[in-house]
LONULUM-229841 format. One record per atom (N, C-alpha, C): x, y, z. Coordinates in steps of 0.05 Angstrom, whole numbers, plus 32768, in hexadecimal, padded with zeros to 4 digits. Example, Ala and Ser with C-alpha at 12.3 -4.5 7.8 and 13.67 -1.06 7.14 Angstrom:
81087F8E809C/80F67FA6809C/81087FBE809C/81017FD3808E/81117FEB808F/81028001809D/
//
This chain:
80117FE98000/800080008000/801180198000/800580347FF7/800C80487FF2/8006805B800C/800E80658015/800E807A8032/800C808F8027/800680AC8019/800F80C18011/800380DF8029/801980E68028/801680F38046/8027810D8046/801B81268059/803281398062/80328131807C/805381308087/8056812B80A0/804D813980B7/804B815780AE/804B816880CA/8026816C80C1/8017815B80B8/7FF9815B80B8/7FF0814280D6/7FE8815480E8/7FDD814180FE/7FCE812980F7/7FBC813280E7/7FA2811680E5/7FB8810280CC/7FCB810380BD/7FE380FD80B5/7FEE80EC80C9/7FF480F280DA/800880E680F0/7FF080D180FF/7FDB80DE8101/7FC780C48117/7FC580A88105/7FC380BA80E4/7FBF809880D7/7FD9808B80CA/7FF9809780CE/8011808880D3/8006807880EF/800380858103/800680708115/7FF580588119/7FDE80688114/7FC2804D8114/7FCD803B80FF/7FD3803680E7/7FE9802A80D0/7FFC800E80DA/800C802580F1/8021801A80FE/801D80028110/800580198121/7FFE7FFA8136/7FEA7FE28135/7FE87FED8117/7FD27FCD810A/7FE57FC280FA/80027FC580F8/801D7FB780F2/80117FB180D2/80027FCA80C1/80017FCB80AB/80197FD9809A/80207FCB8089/80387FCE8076/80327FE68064/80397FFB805C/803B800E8046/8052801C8046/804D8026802A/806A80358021/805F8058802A/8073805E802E/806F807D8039/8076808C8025/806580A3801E/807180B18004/806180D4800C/807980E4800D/80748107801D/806081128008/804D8113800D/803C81297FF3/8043813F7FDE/8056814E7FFA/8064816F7FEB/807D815B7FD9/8091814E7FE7/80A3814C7FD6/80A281387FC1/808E812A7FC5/808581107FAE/806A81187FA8/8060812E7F99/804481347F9A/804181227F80/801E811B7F88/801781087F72/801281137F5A/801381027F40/800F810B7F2D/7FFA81137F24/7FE6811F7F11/7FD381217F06/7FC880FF7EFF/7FD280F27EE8/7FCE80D77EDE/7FC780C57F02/7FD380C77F14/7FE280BE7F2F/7FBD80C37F37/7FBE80DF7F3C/7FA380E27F4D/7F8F80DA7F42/7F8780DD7F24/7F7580D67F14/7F6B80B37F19/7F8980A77F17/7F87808E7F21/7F7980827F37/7F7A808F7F50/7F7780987F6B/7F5680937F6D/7F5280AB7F59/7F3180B87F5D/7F2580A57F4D/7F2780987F3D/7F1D80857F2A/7F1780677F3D/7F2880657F4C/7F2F80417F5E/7F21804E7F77/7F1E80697F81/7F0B80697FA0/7EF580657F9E/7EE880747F88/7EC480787F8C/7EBE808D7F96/7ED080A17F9A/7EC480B77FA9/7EC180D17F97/7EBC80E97F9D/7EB980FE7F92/7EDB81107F8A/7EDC811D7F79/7EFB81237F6B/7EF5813E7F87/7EE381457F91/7EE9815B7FA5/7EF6814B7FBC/7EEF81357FBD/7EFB812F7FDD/7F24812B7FDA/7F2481317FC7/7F3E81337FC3/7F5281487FC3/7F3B81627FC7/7F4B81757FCD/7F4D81797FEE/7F60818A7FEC/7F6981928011/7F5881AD8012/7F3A81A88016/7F2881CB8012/7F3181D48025/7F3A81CA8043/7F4381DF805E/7F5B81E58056/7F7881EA803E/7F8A81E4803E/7F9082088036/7F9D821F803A/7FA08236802F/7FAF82348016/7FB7821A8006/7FBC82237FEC/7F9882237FE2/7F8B82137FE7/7F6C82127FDA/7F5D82297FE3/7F62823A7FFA/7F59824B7FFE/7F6182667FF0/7F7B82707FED/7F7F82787FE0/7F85827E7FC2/7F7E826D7FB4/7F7582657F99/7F58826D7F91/7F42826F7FAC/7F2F82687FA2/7F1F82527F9B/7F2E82377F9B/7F1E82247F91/7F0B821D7F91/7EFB82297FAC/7EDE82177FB1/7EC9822B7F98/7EDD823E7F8A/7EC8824E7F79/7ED082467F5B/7EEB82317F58/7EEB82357F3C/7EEE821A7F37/7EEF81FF7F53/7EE581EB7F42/7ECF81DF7F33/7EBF81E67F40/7EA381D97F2F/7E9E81F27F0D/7EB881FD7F04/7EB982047EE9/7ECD81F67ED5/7ED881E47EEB/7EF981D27EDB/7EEF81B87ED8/7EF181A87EC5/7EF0818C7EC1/7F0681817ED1/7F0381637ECF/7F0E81537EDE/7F28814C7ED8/7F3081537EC0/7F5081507EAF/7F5B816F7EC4/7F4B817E7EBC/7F5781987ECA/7F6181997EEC/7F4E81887EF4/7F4D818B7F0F/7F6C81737F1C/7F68815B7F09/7F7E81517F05/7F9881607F0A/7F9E816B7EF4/7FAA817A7EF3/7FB681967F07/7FA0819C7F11/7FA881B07F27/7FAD81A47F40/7FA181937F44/7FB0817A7F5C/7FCB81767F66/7FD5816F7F43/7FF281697F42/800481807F43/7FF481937F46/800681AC7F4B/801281B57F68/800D81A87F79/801481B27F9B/8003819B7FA8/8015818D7FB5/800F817A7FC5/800181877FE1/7FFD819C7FE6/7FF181B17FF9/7FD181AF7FF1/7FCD81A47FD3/7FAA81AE7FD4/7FA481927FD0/7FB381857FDA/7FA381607FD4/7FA281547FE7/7F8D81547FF4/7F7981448010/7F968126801C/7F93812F8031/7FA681188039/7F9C810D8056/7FA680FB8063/7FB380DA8053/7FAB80DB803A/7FBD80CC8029/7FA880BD800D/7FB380998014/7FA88087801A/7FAE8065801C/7FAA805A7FFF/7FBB80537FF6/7FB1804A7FDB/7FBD80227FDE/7FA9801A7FDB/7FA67FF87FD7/7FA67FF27FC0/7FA37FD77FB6/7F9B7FC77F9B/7F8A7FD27F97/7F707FCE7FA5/7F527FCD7F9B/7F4A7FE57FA9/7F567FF87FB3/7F4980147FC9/7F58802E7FCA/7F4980417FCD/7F5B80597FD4/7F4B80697FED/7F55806A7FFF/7F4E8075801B/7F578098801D/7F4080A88018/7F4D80C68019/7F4280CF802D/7F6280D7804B/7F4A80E58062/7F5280D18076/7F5580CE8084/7F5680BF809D/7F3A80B780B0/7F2980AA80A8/7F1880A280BC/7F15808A80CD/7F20808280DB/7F2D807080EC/7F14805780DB/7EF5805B80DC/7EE4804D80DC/7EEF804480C3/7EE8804E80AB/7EF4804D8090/7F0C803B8092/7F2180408098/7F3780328096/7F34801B809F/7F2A801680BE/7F217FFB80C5/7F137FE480BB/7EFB7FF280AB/7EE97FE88098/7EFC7FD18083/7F147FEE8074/7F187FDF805D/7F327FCC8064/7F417FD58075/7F677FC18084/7F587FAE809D/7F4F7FB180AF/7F4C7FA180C1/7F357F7980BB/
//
């Protein structure tokens, strides 16, 4: 599994450790300095089922200062792609990425559901 994470993000660090002490195996990969790709996230949003919004970081001040909550619902989904891959600051984290799953968000229940 895929871990993708900023370190100094608290709810970040609760689901390293929750991870840790269910002695689940993943690879660790920093968001800012390994930010995901466009093709990467697309992938992501395609294998969760969820909405391409829950992928952004809306509490995050690069999304706030952009504006975004006013100019996504005018960008397609290639676009939005695309602006993703631009700053690992506006892409919703934890991201858990499995075979068959992608976990965006830390909700202890969620995670339990799908690893335990």
């Amino acid at each position: 599994m895929l871990f993708v994470h900023y370190p100094k993000c608290s709810t970040c660090r609760k689901a390293k450790n929750w991870l840790d002490e269910h002695n689940i195996e993943y690879e660790s990969r920093h968001i800012v300095d390994d930010n995901p790709t466009a093709c990467e996230i697309e992938a992501w949003y395609n294998k969760s089922g969820l909405p391409l919004k829950r992928f952004f970081n809306t509490s995050g001040m690069v999304y706030r200062e952009n504006k975004l909550k006013d100019k996504l619902p005018d960008m397609s989904e290639s676009e939005q792609f695309d602006l993703l891959a631009t700053n690992g600051m506006l892409v919703k984290r934890p991201i858990l990425v499995g075979d068959d799953f992608v976990l965006v968000g830390f909700k202890v229940k969620e995670w339990e559901d799908k690893l335990l």
